[in-house]
N, C-alpha and C positions, 0 to 999 in steps of 0.2 A: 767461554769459548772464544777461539779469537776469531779475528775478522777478517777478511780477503784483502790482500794487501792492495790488488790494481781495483782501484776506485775511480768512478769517474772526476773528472774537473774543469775548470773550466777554462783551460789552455785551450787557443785557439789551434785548430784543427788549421786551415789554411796556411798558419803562419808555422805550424811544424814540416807539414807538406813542401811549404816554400825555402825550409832551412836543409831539405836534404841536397847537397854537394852535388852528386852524378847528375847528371839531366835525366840519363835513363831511368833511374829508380825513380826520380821525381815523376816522370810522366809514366809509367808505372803505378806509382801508388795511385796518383788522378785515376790512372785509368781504372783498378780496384777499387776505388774509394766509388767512382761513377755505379758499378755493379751493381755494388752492396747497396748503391742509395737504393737503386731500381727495383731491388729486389725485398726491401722492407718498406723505402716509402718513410723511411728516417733519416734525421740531420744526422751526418757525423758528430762526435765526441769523442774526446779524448781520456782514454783512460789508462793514466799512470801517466808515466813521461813519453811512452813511445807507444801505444796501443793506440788506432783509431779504429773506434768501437763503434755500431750502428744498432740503433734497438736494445730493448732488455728481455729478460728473463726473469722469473724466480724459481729457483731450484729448491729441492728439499732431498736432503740424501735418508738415509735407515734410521740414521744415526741421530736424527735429531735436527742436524745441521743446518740451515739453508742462509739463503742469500739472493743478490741481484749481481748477472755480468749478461755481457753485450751479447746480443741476437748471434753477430758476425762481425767479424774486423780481420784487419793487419797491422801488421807490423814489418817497415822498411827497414827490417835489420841488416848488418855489414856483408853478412855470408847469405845471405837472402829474404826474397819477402817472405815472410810468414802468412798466410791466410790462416784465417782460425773458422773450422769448420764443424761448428759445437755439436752438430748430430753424429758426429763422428765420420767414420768411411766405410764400414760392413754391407751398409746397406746400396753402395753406391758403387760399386764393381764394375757393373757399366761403363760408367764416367770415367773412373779412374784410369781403365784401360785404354781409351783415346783420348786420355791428358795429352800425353808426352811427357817431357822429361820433368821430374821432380821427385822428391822424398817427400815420406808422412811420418806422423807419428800419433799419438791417439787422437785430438782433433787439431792438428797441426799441418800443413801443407805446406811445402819448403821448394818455392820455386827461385834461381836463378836471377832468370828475366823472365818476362809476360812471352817473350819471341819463343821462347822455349815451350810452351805449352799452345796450346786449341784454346783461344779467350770462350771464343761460345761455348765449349764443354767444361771451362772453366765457369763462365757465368751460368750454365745452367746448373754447377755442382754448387754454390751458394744458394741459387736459387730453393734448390731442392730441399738442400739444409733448412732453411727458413722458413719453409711450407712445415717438415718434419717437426720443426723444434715450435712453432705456433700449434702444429695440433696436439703437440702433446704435451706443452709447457703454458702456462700463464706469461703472457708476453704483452709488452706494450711499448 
């Protein structure tokens, strides 16, 4: 079976933070990265070359399959930050509607800038994530 390509490592989180170019996106990611600490109460980690990951999971799918990936994270991509919001968004309709501006995709959140969205309906929609995916996931 193969294995999940983004693996954690031991790249420092700090100094990836510190190598993004914009100021904005730099103090952006701080400002997500702060969130997510708050809301699991885990160090960042680096998983892959660009993913900073907070907490884990273990998954098992139908099929057999399973594995470990991050509680929550982001990712300071070029076209925007990525929030990874692994309970996905069905349940969160609420939230979503007084984001503001962003695109989704299955547990993907695709904001701009932080200026663009509601930070607290943002941090409560990680939040919520995290409570969801603890109660119904093996987490640590």
């Amino acid at each position: 079976m193969a294995e999940i390509k983004t693996q954690p490592t031991k790249v420092s989180v700090t100094d990836f933070i510190n190598s993004i170019d914009d100021r904005e996106k730099r103090s952006d990611a701080r400002n997500v990265a702060a969130m997510m600490r708050r809301a699991t109460g885990k160090r960042a980690r680096m998983w892959g070359t660009s993913i900073v990951g907070f907490g884990t999971y273990h998954y098992k799918y139908a099929s057999g399959r399973e594995g470990d990936f991050f509680l929550t994270g982001f990712s300071p991509r070029k076209q925007a930050l990525t929030v990874y919001i692994m309970a996905g968004f069905s349940r969160f309709d609420r939230l979503i509607k007084k984001l503001g501006k962003h695109k989704k995709g299955k547990s993907c959140l695709y904001v701009k800038r932080l200026a663009d969205v509601d930070q607290g309906v943002l941090e409560q929609l990680i939040n919520e994530s995290v409570k969801f995916m603890r109660k119904n996931y093996e987490t640590w």
